[in-house]
C-alpha positions as CSV (number, residue, x, y, z in Angstrom):
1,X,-35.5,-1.0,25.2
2,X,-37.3,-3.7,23.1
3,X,-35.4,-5.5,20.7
4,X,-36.1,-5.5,16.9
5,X,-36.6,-8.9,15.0
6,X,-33.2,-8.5,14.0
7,X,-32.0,-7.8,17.5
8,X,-33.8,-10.9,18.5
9,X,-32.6,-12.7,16.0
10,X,-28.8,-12.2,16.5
11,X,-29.3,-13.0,20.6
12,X,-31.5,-16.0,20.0
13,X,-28.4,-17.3,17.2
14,X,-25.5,-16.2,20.0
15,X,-27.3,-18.0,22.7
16,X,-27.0,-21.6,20.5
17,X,-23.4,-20.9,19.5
18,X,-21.3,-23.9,20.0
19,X,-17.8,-24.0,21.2
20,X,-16.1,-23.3,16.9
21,X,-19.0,-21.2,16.0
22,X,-18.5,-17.7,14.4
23,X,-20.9,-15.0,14.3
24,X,-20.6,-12.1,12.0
25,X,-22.5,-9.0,12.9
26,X,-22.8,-5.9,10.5
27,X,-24.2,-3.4,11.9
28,X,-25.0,0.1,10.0
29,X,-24.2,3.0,11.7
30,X,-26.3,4.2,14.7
31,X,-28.0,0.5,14.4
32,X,-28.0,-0.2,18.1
33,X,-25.2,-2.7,18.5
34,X,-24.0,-2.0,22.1
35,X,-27.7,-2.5,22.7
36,X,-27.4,-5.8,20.7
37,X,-24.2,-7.1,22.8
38,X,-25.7,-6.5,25.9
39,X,-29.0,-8.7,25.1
40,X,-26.4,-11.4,23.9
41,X,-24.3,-10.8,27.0
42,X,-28.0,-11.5,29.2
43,X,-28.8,-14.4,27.5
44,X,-25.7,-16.1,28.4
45,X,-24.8,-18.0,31.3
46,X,-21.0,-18.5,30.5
47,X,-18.2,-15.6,31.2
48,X,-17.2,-13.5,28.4
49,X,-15.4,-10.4,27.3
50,X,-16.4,-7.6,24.9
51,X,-13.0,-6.6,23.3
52,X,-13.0,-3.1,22.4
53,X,-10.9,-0.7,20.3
54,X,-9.5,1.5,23.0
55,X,-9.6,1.7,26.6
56,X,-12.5,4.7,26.9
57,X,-14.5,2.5,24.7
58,X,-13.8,-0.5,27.0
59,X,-14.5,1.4,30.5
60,X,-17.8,2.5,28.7
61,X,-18.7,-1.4,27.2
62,X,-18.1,-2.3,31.1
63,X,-20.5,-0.3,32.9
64,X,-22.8,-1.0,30.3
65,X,-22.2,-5.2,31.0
66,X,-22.3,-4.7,34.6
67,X,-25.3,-6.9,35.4
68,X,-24.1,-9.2,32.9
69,X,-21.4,-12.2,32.7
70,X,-19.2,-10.1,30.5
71,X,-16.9,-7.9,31.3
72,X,-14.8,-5.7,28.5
73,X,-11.0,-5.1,27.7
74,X,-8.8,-3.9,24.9
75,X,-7.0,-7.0,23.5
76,X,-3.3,-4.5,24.5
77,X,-4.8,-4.8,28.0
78,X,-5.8,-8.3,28.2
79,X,-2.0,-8.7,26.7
80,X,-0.3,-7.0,29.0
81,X,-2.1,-8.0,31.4
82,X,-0.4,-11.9,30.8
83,X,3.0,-10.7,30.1
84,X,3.5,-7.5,33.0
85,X,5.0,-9.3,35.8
86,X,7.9,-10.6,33.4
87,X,8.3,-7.2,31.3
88,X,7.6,-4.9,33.6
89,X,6.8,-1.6,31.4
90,X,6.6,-1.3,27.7
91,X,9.1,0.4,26.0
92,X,9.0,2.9,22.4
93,X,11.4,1.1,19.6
94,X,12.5,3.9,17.2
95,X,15.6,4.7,14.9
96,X,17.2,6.3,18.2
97,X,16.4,3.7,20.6
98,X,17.9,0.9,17.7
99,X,20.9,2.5,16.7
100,X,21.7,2.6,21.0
101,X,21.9,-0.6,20.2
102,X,24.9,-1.3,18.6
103,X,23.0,-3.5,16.0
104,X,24.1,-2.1,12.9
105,X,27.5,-2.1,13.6
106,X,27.3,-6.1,13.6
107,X,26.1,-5.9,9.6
108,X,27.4,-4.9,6.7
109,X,25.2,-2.5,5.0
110,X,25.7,-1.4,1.4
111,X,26.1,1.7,0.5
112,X,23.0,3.5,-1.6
113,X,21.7,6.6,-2.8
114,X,20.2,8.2,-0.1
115,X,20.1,6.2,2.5
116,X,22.0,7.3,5.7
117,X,21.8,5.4,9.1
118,X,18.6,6.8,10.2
119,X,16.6,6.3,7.7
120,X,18.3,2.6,7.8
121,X,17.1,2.3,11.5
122,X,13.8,3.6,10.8
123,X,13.2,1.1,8.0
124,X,14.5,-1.7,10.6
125,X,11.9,-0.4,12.9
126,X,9.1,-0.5,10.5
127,X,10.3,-4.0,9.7
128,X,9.9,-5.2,13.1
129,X,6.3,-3.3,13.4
130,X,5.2,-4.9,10.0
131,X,6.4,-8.6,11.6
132,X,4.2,-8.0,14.9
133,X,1.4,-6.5,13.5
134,X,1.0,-9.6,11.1
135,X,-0.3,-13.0,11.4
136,X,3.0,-14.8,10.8
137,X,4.7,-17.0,12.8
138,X,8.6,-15.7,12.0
139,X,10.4,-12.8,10.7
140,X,10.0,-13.2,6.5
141,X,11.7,-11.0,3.8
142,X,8.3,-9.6,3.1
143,X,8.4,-8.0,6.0
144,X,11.5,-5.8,5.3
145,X,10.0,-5.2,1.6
146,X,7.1,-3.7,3.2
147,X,9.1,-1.5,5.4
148,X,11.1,-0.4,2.3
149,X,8.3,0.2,0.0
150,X,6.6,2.1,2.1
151,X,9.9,4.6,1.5
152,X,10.8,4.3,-1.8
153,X,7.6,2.8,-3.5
154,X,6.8,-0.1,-5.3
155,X,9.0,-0.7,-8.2
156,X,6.3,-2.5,-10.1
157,X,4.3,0.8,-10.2
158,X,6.6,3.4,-10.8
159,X,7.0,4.5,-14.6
160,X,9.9,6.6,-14.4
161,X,12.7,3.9,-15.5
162,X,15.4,5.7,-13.4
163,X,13.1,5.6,-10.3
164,X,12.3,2.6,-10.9
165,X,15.9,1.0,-11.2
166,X,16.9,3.3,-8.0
167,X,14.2,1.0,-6.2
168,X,14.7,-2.0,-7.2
169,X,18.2,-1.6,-6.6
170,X,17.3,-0.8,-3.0
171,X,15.2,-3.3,-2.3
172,X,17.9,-6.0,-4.0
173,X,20.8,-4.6,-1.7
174,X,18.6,-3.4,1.5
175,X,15.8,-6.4,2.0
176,X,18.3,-8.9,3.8
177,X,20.4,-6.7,5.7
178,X,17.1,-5.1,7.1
179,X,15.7,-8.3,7.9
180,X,18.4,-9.4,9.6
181,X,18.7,-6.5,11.8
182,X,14.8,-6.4,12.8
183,X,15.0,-10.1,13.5
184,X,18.3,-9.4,15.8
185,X,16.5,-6.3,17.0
186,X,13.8,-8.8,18.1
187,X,16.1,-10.7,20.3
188,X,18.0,-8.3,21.9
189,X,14.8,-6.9,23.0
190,X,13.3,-10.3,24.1
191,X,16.5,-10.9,26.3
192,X,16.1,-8.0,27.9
193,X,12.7,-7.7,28.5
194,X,12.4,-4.8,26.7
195,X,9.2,-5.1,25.2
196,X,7.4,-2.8,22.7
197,X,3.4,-2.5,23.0
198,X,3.7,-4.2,19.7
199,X,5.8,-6.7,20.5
200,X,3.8,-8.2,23.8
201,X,0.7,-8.4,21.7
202,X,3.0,-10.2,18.7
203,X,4.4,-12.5,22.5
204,X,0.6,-13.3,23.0
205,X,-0.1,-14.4,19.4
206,X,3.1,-16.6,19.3
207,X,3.3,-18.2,22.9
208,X,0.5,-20.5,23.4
209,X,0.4,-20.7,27.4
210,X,0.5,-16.6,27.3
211,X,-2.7,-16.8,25.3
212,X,-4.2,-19.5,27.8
213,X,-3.4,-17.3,30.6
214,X,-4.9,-14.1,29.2
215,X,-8.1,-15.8,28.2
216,X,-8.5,-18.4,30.6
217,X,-11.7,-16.4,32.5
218,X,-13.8,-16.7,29.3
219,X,-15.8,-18.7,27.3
220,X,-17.0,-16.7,24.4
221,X,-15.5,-13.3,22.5
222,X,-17.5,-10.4,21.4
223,X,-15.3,-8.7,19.3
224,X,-16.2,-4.5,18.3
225,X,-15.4,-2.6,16.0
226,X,-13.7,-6.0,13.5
227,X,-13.7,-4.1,10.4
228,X,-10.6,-2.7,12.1
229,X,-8.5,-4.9,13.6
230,X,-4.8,-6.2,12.6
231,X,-3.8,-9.7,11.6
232,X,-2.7,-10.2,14.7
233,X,-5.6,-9.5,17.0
234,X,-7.2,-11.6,14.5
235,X,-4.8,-14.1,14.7
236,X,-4.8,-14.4,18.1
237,X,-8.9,-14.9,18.6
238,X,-9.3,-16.8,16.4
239,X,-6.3,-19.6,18.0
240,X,-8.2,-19.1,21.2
241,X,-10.7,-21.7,20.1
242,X,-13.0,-19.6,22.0
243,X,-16.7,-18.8,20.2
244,X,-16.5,-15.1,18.6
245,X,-19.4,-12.7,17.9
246,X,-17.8,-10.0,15.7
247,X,-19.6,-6.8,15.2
248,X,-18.5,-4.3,12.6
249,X,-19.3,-1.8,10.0
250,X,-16.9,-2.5,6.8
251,X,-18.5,0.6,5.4
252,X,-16.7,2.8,8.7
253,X,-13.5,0.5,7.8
254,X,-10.7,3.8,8.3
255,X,-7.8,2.6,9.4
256,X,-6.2,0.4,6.6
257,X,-3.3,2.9,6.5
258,X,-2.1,1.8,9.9
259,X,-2.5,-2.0,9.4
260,X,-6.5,-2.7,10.0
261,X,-7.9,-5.3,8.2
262,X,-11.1,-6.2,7.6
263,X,-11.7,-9.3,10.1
264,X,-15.4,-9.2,9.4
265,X,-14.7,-10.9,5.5
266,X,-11.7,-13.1,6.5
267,X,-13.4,-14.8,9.7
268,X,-15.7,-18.2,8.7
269,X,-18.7,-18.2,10.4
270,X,-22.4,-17.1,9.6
271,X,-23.1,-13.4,8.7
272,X,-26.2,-11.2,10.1
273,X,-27.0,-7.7,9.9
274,X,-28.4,-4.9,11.6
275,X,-29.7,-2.3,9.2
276,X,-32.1,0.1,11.3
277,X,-30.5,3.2,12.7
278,X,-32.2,4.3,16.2
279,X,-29.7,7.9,15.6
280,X,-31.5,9.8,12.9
281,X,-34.3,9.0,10.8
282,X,-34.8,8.8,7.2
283,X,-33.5,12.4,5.6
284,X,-30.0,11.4,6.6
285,X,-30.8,7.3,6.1
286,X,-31.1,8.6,2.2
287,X,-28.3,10.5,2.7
288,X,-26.0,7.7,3.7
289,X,-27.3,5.5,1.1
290,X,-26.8,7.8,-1.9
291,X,-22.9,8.0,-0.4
292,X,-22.6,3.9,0.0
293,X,-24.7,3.4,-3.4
294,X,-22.0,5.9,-5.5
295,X,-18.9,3.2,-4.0
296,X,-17.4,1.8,-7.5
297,X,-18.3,-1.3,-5.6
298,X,-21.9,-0.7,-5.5
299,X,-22.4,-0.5,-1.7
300,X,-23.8,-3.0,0.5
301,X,-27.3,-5.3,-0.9
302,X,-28.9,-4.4,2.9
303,X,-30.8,-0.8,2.8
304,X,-29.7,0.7,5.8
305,X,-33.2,2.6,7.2
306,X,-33.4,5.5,10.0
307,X,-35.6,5.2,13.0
308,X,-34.6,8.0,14.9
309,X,-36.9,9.6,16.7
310,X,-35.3,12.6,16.6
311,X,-35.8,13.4,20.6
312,X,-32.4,15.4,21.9
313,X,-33.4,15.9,25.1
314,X,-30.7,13.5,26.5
315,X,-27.9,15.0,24.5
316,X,-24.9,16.5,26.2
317,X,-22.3,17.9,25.1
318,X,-22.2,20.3,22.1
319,X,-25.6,20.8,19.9
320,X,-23.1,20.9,16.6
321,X,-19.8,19.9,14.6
322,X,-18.1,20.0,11.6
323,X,-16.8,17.7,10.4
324,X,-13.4,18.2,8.6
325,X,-11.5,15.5,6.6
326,X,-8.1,16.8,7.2
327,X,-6.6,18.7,10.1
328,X,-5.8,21.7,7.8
329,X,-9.4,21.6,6.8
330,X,-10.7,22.0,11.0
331,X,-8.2,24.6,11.4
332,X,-9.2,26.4,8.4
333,X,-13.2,25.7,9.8
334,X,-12.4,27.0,13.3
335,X,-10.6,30.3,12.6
336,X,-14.0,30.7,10.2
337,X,-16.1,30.6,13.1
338,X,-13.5,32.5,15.0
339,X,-14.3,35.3,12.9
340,X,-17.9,34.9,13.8
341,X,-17.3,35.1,17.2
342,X,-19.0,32.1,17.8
343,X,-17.6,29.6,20.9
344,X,-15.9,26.2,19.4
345,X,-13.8,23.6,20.5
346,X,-11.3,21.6,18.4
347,X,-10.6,18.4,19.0
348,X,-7.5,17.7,20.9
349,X,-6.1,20.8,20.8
350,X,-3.7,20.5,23.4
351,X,-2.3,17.1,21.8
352,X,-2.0,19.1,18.8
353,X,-0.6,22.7,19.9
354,X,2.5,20.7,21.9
355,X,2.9,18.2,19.0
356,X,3.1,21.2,16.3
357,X,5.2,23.8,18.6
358,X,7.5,21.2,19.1
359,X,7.4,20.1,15.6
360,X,8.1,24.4,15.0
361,X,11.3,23.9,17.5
362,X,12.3,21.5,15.5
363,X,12.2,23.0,12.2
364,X,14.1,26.3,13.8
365,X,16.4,23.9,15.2
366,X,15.5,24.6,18.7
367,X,16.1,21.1,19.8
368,X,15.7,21.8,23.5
369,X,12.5,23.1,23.3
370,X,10.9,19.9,21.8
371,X,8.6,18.5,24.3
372,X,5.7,16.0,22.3
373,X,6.9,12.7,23.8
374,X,6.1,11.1,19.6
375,X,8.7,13.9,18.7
376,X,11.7,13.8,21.0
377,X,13.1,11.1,19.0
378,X,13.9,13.2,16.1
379,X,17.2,15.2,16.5
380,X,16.5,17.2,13.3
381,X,13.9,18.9,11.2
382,X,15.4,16.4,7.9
383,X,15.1,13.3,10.2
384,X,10.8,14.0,10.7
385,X,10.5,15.1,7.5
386,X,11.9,12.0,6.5
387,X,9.7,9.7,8.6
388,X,7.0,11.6,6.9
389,X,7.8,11.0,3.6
390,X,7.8,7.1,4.4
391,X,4.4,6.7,4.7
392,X,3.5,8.4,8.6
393,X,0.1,9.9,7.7
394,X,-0.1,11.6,11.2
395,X,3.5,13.5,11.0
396,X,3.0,14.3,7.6
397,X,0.3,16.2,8.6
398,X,2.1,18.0,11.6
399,X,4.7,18.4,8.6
400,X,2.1,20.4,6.0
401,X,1.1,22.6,9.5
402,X,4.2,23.6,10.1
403,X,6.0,24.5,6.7
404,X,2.1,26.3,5.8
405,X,2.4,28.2,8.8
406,X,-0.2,27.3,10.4
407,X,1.2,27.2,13.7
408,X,0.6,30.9,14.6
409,X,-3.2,30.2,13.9
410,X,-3.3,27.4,15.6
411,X,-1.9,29.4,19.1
412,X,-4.6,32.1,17.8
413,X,-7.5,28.9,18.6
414,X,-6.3,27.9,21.3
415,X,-6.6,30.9,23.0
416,X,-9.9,31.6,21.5
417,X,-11.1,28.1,21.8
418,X,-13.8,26.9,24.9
419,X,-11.6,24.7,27.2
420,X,-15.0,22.1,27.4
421,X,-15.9,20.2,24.7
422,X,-19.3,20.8,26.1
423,X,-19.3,23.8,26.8
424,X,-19.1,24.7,23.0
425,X,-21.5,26.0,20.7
426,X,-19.9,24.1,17.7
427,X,-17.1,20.9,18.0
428,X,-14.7,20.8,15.3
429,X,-13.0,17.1,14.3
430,X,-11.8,15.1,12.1
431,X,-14.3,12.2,10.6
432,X,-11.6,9.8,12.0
433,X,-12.4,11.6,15.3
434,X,-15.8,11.5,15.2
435,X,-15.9,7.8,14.9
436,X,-19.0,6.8,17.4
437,X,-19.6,10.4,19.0
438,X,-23.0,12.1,17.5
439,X,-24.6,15.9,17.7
440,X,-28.0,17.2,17.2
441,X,-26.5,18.7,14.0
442,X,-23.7,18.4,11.6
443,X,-22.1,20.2,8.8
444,X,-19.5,18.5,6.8
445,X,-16.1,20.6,6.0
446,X,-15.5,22.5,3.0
447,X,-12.5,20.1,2.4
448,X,-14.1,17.1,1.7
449,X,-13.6,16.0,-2.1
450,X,-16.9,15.6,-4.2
451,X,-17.7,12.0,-5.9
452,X,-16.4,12.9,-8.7
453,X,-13.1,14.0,-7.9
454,X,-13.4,10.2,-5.3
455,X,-13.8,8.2,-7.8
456,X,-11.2,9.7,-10.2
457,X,-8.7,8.2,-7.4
458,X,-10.5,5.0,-7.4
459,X,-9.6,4.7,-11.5
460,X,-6.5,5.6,-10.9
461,X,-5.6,3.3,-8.3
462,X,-6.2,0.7,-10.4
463,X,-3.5,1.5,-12.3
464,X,-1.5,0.8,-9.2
465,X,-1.4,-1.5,-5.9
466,X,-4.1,-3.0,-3.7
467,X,-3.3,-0.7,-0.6
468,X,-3.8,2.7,-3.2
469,X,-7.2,0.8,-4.0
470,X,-8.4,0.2,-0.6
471,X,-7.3,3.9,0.6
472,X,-9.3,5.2,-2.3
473,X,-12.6,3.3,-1.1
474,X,-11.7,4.8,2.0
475,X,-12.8,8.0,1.2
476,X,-16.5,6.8,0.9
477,X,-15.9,4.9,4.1
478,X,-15.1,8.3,6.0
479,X,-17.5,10.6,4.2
480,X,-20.6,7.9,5.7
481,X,-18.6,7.9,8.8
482,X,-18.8,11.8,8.7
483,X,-22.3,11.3,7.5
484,X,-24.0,9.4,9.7
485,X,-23.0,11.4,12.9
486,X,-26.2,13.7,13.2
487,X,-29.6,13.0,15.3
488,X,-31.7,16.0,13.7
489,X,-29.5,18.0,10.6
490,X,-27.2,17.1,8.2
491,X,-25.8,20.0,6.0
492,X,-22.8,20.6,3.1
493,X,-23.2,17.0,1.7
494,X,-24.5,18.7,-1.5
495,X,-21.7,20.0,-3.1
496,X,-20.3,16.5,-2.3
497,X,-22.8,14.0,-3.6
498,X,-24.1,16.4,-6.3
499,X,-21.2,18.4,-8.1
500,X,-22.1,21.1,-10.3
501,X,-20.0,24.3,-11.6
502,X,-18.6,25.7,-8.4
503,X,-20.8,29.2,-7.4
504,X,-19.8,31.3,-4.3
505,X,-22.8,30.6,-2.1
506,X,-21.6,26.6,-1.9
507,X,-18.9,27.4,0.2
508,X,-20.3,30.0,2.6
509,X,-20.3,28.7,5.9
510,X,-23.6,27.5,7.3
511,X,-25.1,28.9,10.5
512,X,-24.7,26.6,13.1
513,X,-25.1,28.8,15.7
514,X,-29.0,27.7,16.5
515,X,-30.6,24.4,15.9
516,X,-33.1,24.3,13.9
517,X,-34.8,21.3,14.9
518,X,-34.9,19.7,11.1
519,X,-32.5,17.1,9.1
520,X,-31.9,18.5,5.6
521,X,-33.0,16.1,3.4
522,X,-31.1,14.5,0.1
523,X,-30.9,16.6,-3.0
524,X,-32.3,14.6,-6.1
């Protein structure tokens, strides 16, 4: 494939990178960056290693390298890969596996309002996981504020005075104890080489000789998907030393609720972009600019352009999706087209069937019948529900399926459902889900918000913290994520980016049964 100018440009600056030079990349989606790493990769003589965001990602970076001097790994698995012959296998840290400890029975914890010894545990856990997932070098009593705001709120934002005094009460009496407890949790684990995934990346970011043995091979870092990663990861290459080519998108940045960061606007280093999208061409380029130009922010200066050609012939796979932006909203899509009769697959359906059946056991008390390995911890219906309520997005969803009854629909898909992916007529996922996959066509899900209704929560996070402000601009970030997915056809972003009075026919289910062969273009 030849290389654009800006292609060139980016290989031709990599190539003369000195040993403390930084290179930003953005890259627009569908903009050919794999295609970009690779010419870098060519053009350089020394070892590297394309750190990816999970391991499918990673085995696919590799093959692509192959006649290169880079190879590719998750930064878990160059991690683990220094610290395995003293660890042995990683271990989960939750409320159960704490309170085996015998921890808490070494503090004295004060007695408040609603706050038994799980939910203490959990908050100790969350503590620990907010101290390795930073930058920090030791255990601070922001750490256990974080773990208990993400409960009980921050008492700087909440207007009822009773509420308010409940929390700051609990922070006041909680915060030290918690600490204490995480930071002893630490330890115990350490000695006994019982080590979190977590924890051996946090081991890699504060032991210099591990981080010398994981990245000894290498030379230079490319570094995908930045607008994503933790403090930590970013912590940790940047002590390497080592050169680093980041490449990123902080318009797909969708992950902030987990800990992600936006690496791409923290890291020093010269910044260079590629704007021209080889996936689709210009009908859905307009598209995704009319969604990053209505961001309170304004959107990014470059104009990102569409060179697709629009040629499907090497596509595989399903020739559609929709595109949902909740897991309610798939479900409610597939039974739709289950109706129809038409063949569909939903994304990780099988993760999703155990995870809410046993999430149902649960709930009826069957205890025994809970299989989902991210559920046996709970002993009780109360105990998820309560891990929900403190901020897990992903059981709070599992949490809305169950107590909306959704689980007998969901058994009606599954049987329903085409056991390929492939072999689909129509893939149904989550925008989060769809995050570097593509179709000939895409619809997006009737449960996506329009701008309007976005950017009342933008103005009202205002009122309130940082992290409600950033999860607000998320919603642009998934919609172009959602977006920018198709080759050919792009339908249902109008009721999104152009709200009117709501008639019947905007909700009625577009026929994605055939391809057309066209890409709707933007409404003025």
């Amino acid at each position: 494939m030849r290389l654009t100018h800006e292609q060139q440009d980016i290989r031709d600056h990599s190539a003369g990178m000195g040993s403390s030079d930084n290179l930003k990349v953005i890259a627009f989606a569908g903009a050919g960056k794999t295609t970009t790493l690779k010419a870098v990769a060519s053009a350089k003589s020394q070892r590297g290693v394309y750190l990816a965001f999970n391991k499918a990602i990673a085995d696919e970076a590799k093959r692509k390298l192959a006649m290169t001097r880079c190879t590719a790994a998750t930064m878990h698995g160059l991690a683990y890969g220094a610290v395995r012959e003293v660890i042995g296998s990683p271990v989960t840290h939750n409320a159960r596996s704490f309170r085996e400890t015998g921890i808490m029975s070494r503090f004295h914890i004060p007695k408040v309002e609603g706050w038994n010894d799980y939910r203490v545990a959990s908050a100790v856990c969350r503590a620990l996981a907010a101290f390795c997932n930073s930058d920090d070098q030791d255990f601070d009593i922001r750490h256990a504020e974080e773990a208990l705001i993400s409960s009980i709120g921050d008492p700087e934002l909440i207007r009822d005075r009773e509420r308010q005094e409940h929390a700051r009460d609990t922070l006041r009496l909680l915060s030290m104890p918690i600490l204490q407890m995480a930071e002893t949790f630490w330890g115990h684990s350490v000695e006994r080489n019982q080590y979190s995934h977590d924890m051996y990346l946090k081991a890699l970011d504060l032991d210099e000789s591990l981080r010398a043995d994981a990245f000894r091979s290498f030379r230079y870092l490319m570094v995908d998907e930045a607008q994503d990663i933790n403090p930590v990861q970013r912590s940790i290459i940047t002590k390497t030393g080592l050169p680093i080519i980041a490449v990123g998108d902080p318009y797909q940045q969708i992950y902030s609720w987990r800990g992600a960061e936006n690496a791409l606007a923290l890291l020093p280093g010269k910044t260079m972009y590629l704007t021209q999208s080889f996936r689709f061409g210009e009908g859905i380029a307009e598209v995704a600019r009319h969604i990053l130009q209505t961001r309170p922010d304004g959107g990014p200066a470059q104009r990102l352009t569409g060179a697709g050609s629009g040629d499907i012939s090497g596509h595989a796979g399903s020739r559609a999706a929709i595109i949902c932006r909740t897991n309610i909203g798939m479900i409610e899509e597939a039974l739709k087209l289950m109706h129809k009769n038409i063949s569909l697959h939903v994304d990780n359906m099988a993760g999703l069937l155990q995870d809410v059946r046993s999430a149902q056991a649960l709930f009826e008390g069957r205890t025994n019948d809970v299989v989902s390995t991210d559920l046996k911890q709970y002993e009780s219906w109360d105990e998820l529900k309560v891990e929900a309520e403190e901020g897990d997005q992903s059981l709070g969803k599992i949490v809305n399926l169950v107590e909306g009854n959704m689980v007998p629909q969901i058994e009606r898909l599954a049987e329903h459902q085409r056991q390929g992916a492939g072999s689909a007529t129509v893939m149904i996922c989550t925008a989060h889900r769809s995050k570097g996959l593509e179709w000939p066509a895409v619809q997006l899900g009737s449960d996506w918000k329009d701008i309007d209704a976005m950017t009342g929560r933008y103005r009202k996070s205002l009122t309130q913290s940082d992290k409600h402000k950033t999860l607000a601009l998320e919603e642009w970030n998934a919609l172009y994520v959602a977006a920018t997915r198709p080759i050919m056809r792009l339908q249902g972003h109008q009721r999104i980016l152009f709200p009117k009075p709501k008639l019947e026919e905007d909700y009625a289910p577009a026929d994605l049964s055939e391809e057309r062969g066209r890409t709707a273009p933007a409404q003025p």
